[in-house]
RODO-2510 file (C-alpha; in nm, 4 decimals, decimal comma):
residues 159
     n   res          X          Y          Z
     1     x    -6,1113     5,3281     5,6904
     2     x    -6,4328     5,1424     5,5142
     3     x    -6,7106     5,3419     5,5745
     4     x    -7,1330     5,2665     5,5277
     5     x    -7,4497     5,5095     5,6327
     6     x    -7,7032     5,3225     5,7237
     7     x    -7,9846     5,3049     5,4126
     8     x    -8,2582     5,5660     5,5620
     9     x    -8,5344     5,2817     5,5425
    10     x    -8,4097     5,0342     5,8550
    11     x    -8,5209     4,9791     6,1545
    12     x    -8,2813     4,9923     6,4782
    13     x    -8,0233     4,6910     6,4887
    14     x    -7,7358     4,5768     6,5987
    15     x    -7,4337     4,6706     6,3420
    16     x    -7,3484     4,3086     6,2795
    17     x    -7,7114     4,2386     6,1347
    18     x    -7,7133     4,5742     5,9181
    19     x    -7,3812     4,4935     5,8146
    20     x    -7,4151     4,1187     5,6801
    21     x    -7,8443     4,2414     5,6026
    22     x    -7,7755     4,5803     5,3441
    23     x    -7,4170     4,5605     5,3037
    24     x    -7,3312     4,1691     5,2116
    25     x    -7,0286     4,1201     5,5038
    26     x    -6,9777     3,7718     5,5184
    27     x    -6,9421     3,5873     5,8987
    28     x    -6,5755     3,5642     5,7993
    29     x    -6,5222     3,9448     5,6894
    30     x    -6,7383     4,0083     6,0449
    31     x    -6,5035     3,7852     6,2487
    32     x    -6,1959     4,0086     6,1444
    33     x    -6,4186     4,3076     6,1963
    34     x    -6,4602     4,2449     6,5577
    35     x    -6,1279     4,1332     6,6298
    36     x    -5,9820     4,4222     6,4956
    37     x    -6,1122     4,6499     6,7907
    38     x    -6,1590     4,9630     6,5420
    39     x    -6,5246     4,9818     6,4914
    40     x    -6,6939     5,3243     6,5103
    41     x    -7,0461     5,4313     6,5157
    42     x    -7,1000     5,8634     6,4143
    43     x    -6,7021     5,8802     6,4750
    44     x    -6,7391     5,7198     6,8694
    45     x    -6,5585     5,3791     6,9046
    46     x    -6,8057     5,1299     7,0117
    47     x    -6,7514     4,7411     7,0808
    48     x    -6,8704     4,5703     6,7518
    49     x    -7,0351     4,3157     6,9275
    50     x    -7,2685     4,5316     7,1108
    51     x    -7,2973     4,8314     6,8416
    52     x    -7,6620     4,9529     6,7612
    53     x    -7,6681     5,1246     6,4310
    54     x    -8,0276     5,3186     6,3102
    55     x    -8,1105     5,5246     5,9733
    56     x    -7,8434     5,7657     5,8652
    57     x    -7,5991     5,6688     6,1124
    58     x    -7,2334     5,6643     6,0201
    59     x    -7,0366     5,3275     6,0539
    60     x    -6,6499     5,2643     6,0200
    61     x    -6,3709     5,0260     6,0688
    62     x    -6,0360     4,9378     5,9827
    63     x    -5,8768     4,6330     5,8596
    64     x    -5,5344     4,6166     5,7708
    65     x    -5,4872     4,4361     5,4646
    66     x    -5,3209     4,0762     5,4913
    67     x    -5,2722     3,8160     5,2532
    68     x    -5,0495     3,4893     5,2291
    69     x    -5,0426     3,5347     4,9288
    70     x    -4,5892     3,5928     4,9070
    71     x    -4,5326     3,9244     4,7043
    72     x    -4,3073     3,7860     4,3686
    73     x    -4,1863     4,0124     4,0969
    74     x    -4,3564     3,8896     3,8123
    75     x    -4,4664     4,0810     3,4800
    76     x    -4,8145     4,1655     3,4834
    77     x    -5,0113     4,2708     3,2089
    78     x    -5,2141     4,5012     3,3875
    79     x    -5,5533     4,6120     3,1572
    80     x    -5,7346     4,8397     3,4442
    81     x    -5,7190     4,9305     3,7812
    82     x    -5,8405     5,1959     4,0677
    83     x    -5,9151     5,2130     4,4018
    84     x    -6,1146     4,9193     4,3989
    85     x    -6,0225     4,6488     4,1536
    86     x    -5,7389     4,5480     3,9535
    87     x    -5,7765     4,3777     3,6350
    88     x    -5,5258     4,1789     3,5245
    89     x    -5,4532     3,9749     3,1493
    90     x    -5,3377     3,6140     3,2456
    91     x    -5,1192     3,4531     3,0062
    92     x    -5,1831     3,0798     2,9369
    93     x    -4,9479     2,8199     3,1545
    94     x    -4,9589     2,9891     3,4872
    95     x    -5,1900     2,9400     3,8175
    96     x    -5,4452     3,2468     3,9551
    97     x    -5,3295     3,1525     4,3008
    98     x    -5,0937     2,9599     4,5007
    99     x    -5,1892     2,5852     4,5857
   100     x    -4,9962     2,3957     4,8558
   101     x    -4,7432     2,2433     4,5915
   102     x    -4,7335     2,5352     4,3485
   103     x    -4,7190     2,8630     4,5760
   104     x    -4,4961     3,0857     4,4248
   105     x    -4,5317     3,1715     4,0227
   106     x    -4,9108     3,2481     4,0591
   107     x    -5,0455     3,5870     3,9354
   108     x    -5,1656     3,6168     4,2480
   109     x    -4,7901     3,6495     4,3561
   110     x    -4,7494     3,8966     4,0953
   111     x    -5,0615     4,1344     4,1940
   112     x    -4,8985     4,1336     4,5512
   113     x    -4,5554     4,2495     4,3938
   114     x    -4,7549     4,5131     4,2266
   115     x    -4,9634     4,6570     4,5675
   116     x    -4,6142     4,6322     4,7343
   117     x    -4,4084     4,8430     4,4851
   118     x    -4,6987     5,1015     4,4573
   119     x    -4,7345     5,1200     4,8199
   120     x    -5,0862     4,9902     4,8058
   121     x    -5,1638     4,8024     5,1559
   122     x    -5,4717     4,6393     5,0379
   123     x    -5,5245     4,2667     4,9759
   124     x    -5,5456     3,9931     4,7397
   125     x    -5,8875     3,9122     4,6435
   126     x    -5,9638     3,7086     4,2798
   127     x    -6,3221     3,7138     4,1801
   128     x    -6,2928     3,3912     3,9738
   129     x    -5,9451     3,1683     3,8349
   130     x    -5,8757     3,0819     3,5070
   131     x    -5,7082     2,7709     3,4826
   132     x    -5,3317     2,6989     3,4028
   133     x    -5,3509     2,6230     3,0467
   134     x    -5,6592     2,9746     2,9920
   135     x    -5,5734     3,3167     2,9165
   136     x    -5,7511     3,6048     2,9787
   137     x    -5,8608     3,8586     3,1996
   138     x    -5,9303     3,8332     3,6035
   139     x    -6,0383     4,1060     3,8265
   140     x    -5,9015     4,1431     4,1700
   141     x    -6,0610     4,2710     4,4482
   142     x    -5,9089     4,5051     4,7104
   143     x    -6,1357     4,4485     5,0085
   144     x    -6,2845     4,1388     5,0722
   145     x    -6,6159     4,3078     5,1373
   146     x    -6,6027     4,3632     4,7269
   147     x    -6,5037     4,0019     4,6700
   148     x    -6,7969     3,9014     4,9083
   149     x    -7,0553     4,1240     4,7521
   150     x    -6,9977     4,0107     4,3549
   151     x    -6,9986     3,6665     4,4983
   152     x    -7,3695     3,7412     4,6020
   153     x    -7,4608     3,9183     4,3412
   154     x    -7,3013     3,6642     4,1173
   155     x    -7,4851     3,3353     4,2845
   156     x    -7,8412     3,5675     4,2422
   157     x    -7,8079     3,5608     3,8598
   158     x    -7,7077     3,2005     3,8621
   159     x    -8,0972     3,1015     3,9908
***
């Protein structure tokens, strides 16, 4: 269950503009949000759609993890890694993530090997790649919402 509060300082909204406003969601994240039909406002399921959050209010949801990204024992190097991110050292010759004619020896294919044998049903969310032919390190994201967020945070520094 992913869980906000709404930041003390908003006005009255619906959830969907608090959400993608304070808490980064992208349209794409929100799409699977709604379609999910597990959206709670102070523990009382609510349509998403039609969910009005104000200050200190209590939102939640659930979105089961999915990724087409096929689970492949591979070895990983693994440097870090919590409830949130994985961090992972990529050896030189191999893809960060399937492409349509390489889809199966990716690290990507590895880090879902990994959350499958550790019983970890979260997803598979690269913040950058390294090319084939570069080592080093790349951080995976659990949640998409993480991923997302970065992003954003990334792109402001770029300007």
């Amino acid at each position: 269950m992913i869980k906000y509060i709404v930041k003390a300082d908003v006005k009255e909204q619906l959830a969907k503009d608090y959400l993608k406003r304070h808490e980064n969601i992208s349209s794409t994240l929100w799409k699977k949000i709604k379609r999910q039909d597990e959206f709670f406002v102070n523990g009382q399921k609510v349509r998403a759609t039609q969910a009005i959050v104000k200050p200190n209010d209590i939102i939640e949801y659930n979105l089961p993890a999915t990724s087409k990204v096929e689970a492949i024992q591979i070895p990983l190097n693994i440097v870090f890694e919590d409830d949130y991110f994985l961090i992972v050292d990529k050896i030189a010759g191999m893809l960060t993530h399937p492409l349509t004619f390489e889809n199966t020896q990716t690290l990507a294919n590895g880090v879902m090997y990994h959350f499958a044998k550790t019983n970890q049903n979260v997803g598979c969310h690269p913040l950058y790649r390294l090319d084939r032919n570069t080592s080093g390190l790349v951080v995976f994201a659990k949640m998409p919402q993480l991923q997302h967020q970065l992003a954003n945070n990334h792109q402001k520094f770029q300007r």
